[in-house]
C-alpha positions in Angstrom: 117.9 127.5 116.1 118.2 125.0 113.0 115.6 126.2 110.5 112.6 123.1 110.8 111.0 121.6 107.8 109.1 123.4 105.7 106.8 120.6 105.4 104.2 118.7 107.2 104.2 115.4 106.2 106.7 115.9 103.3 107.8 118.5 101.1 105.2 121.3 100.2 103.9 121.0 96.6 105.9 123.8 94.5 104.1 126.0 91.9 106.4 123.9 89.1 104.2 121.1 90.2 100.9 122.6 89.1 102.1 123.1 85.7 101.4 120.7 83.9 100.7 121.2 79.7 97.3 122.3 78.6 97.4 119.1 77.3 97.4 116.9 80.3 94.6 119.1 81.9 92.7 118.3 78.7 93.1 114.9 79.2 93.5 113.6 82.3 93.7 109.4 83.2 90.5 108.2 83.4 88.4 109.3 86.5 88.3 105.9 87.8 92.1 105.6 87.8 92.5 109.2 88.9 90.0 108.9 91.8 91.7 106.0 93.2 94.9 107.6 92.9 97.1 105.1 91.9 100.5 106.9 91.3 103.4 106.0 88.8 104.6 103.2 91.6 101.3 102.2 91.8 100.9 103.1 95.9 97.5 104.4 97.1 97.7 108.0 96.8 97.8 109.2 100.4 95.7 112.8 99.9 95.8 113.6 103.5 99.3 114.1 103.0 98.9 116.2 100.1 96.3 118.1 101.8 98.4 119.0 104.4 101.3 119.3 102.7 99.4 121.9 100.5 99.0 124.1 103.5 102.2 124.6 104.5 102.2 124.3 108.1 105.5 122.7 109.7 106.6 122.6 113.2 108.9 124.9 114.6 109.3 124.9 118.3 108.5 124.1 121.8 108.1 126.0 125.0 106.8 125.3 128.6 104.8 127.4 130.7 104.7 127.7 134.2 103.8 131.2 134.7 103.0 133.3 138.2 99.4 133.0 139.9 97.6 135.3 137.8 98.7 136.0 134.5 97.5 136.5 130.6 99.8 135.6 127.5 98.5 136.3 124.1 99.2 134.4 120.8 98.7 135.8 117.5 99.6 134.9 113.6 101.0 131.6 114.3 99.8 128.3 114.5 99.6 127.3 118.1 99.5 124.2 120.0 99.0 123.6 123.9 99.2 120.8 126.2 98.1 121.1 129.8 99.8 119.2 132.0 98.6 120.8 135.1 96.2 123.3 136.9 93.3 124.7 134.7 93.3 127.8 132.2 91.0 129.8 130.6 91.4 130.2 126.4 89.9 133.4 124.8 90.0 134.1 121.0 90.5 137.6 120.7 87.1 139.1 119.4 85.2 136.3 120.3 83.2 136.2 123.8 83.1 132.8 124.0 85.4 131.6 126.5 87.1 127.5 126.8 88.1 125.9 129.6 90.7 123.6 129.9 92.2 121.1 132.2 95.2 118.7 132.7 94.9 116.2 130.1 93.2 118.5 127.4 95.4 119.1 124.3 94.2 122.5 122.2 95.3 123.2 118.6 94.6 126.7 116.8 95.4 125.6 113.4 94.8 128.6 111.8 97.0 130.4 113.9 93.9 133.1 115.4 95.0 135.4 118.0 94.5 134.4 121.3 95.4 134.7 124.8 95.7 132.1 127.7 94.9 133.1 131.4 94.7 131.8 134.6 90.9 131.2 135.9 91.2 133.4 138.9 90.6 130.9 141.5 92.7 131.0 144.1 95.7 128.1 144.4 95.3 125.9 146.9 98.1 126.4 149.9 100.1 124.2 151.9 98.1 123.9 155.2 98.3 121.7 158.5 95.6 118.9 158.4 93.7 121.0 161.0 93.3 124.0 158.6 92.8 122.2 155.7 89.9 120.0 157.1 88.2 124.0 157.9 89.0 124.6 154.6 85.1 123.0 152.7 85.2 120.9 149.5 84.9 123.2 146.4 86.0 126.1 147.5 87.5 127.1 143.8 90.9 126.4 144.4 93.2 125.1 141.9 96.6 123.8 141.0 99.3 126.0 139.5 98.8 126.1 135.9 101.6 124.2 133.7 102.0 123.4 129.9 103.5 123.0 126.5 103.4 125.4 123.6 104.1 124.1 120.6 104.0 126.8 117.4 103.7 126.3 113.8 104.7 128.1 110.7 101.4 128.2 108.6 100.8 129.4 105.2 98.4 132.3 104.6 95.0 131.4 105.7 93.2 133.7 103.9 95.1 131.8 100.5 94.1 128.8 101.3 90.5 127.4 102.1 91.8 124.1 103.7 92.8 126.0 106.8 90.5 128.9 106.2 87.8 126.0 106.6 89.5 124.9 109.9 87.9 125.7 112.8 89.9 128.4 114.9 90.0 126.5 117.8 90.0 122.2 118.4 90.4 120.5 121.9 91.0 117.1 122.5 89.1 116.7 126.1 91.4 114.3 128.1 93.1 113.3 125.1 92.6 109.6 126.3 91.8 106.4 124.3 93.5 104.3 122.1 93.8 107.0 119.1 95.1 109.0 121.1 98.1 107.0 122.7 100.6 108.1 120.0 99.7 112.0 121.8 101.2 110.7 125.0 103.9 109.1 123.3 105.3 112.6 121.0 104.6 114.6 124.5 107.5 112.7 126.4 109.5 112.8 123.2 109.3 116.8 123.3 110.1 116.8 127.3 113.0 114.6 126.9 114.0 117.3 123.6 113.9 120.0 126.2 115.1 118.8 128.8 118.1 117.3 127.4 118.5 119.1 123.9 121.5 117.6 121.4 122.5 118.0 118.2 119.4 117.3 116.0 117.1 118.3 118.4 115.2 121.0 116.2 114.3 119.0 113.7 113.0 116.3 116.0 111.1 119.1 117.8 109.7 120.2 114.9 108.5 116.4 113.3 107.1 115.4 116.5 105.3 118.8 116.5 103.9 117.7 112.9 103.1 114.8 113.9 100.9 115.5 116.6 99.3 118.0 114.4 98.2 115.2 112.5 96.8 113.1 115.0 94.7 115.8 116.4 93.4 116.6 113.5 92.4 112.7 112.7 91.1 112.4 115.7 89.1 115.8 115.6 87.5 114.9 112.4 86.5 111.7 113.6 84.5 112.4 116.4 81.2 113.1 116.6 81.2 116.8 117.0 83.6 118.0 114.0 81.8 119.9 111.4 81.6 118.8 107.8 85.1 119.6 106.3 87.4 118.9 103.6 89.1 116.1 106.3 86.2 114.3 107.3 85.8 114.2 103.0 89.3 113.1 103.2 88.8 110.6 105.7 85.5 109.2 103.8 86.6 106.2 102.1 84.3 106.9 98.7 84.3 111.0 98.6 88.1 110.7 99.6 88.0 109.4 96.2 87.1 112.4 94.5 88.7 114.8 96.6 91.8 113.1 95.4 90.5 113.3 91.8 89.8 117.0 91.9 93.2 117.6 94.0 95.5 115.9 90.9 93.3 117.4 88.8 92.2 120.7 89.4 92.5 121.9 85.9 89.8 118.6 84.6 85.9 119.9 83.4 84.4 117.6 86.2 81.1 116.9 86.2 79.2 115.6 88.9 78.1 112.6 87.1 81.8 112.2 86.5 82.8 112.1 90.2 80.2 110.1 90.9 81.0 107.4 88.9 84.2 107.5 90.1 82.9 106.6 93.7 80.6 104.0 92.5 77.6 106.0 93.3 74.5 107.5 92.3 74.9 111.3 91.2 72.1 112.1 93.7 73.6 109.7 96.7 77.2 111.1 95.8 76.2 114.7 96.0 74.0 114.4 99.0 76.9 112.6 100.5 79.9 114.9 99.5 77.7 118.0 101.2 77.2 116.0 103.9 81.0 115.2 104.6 83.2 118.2 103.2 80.3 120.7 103.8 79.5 122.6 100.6 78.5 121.2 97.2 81.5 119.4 94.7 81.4 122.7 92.1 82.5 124.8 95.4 85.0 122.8 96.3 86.3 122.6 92.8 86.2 126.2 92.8 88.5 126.5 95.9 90.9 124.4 94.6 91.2 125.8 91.9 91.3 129.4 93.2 94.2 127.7 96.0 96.1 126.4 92.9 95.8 129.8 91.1 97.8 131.3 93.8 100.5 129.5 94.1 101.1 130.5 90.7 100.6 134.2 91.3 102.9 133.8 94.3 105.5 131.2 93.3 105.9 131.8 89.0 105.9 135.0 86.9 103.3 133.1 84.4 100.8 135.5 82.4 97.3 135.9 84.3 96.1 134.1 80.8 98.1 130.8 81.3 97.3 130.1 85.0 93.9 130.8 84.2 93.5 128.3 81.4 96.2 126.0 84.2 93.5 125.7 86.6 90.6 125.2 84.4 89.0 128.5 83.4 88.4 128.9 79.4 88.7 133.0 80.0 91.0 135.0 82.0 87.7 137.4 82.2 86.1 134.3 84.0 89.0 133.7 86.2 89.0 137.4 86.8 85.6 137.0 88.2 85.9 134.0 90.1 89.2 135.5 92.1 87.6 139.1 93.0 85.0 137.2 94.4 87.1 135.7 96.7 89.8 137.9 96.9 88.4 141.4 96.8 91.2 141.9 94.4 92.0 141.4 90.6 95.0 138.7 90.2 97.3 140.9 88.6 97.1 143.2 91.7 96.7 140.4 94.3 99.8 139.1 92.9 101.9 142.4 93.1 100.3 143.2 96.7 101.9 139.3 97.7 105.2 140.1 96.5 105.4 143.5 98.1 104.0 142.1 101.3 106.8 139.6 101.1 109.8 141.5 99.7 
């Protein structure tokens, strides 16, 4: 199979683009002009696009179920999407006890790509019977359609590297998947049967863009409705914290300040902190942090850059400070996380 993109909505951002001179992290445009994101061609700066392009998740392929009567398929370490089309399943996350069930119409996305397994609900299907039978046969007796539907999967980047999709929920479903936000869903589903079902030259890559794509609609749609937790999207989504999410995302290396951010959103440091909890979840310094700790690996991963430089790259006067900062999260020194990456890898 053709290799599919390695990007979601365009190419991933490379370690050569976090370097930037100690100079240009000193002095960065002004806030105002950085928040709003107004690039060299003077377009809005889409950051939902560099989000997701920072998480390097792509898709890759398509697959349709129609297993027997009773069955159990597991998932595990890759992104997974499902449409049911038919019949009614039962979703477990492995380690979890909490059980989801889903129906025709429903639409499930695992971003993170969390181990899994889909089974049937163990009601019995309902049989072809004469009319005589059938009327013996009382309403709600637990029988159900043959189960039937699509499995998308997803390359993903290391979630435990990157809090955008470590903040994901593992598991997001799209009851019905009905609505006018949501027509575009029915729209990329008949594009991917009409891939499978008569597959040509380019196929791959189409599978794997429409797959993207309806990753992206699921997840605007997830974030917002009513019953998505505070997240980096829903921050993205907010049209003043956006605003310094895309700020600190340029940026990562600038001394921000809340008062800083806050200007740049044309609010109040107490109304823009109150509000940036209240959208991405946790308080601007953490979320700096993150970023920061996100950008420090692609370094480590993608350059062979002294410890000391990507340090002082993402903003850290001290590699002892950095140090700190990246055990905490790690469990690991960056030195060693680096060399356990590349052996993992090699």
């Amino acid at each position: 199979m053709t290799a599919p993109p390695r990007n979601l909505a365009d190419r991933p951002a490379t370690p050569a683009d976090l370097l930037q001179s100690p100079q240009e992290f000193a002095d960065p445009p002004a806030p105002a002009d950085a928040a709003l994101g107004l690039g060299a061609d003077s377009q809005s700066h889409d950051l939902l696009s560099e989000l997701l392009r920072s998480v390097r998740l792509s898709g890759e392929r398509i697959i349709a179920y129609a297993p027997p009567r009773t069955f159990s398929i597991g998932f595990a370490d890759i992104g997974s999407l499902h449409i049911i089309e038919e019949g009614e399943l039962v979703l477990r996350i492995d380690e979890d006890p909490h059980v989801e069930h889903v129906s025709r119409g429903d639409v499930v996305l695992l971003p993170r790509g969390d181990p899994h397994h889909i089974s049937d609900t163990g009601k019995r299907a309902q049989a072809i019977m004469p009319a005589s039978a059938a009327e013996n046969d009382a309403p709600g007796n637990n029988a159900t359609e043959p189960a039937r539907w699509l499995c998308g999967t997803f390359t993903i980047g290391d979630p435990q590297a990157s809090h955008l999709l470590g903040s994901l929920p593992a598991v997001i479903i799209l009851r019905g998947a009905r609505g006018p936000a949501l027509e575009g869903l029915e729209v990329a589903r008949r594009m991917l049967v009409f891939e499978m079902q008569s597959p040509s030259q380019g196929s791959a890559v189409m599978v794997a863009r429409i797959l993207d794509l309806i990753f992206i609609q699921i997840l605007r749609a997830w974030a917002a409705g009513t019953d998505a937790e505070p997240n980096w999207l829903a921050g993205a989504l907010d049209p003043q914290i956006g605003l310094a999410l895309s700020a600190i995302h340029r940026y990562p290396g600038h001394d921000w300040t809340v008062e800083e951010l806050a200007r740049a959103c044309n609010l109040s440091r107490s109304a823009f902190a109150a509000r940036f909890v209240d959208r991405v979840g946790k308080p601007p310094a953490t979320y700096l942090m993150h970023v920061r700790l996100d950008a420090a690996t692609d370094l480590l991963r993608g350059t062979s850059l002294p410890v000391t430089l990507i340090a002082k790259n993402v903003g850290y006067t001290s590699e002892a400070a950095f140090s700190r900062v990246f055990k905490n999260r790690y469990c690991t020194p960056p030195a060693r996380w680096r060399r356990d990456t590349r052996a993992k890898h090699s």
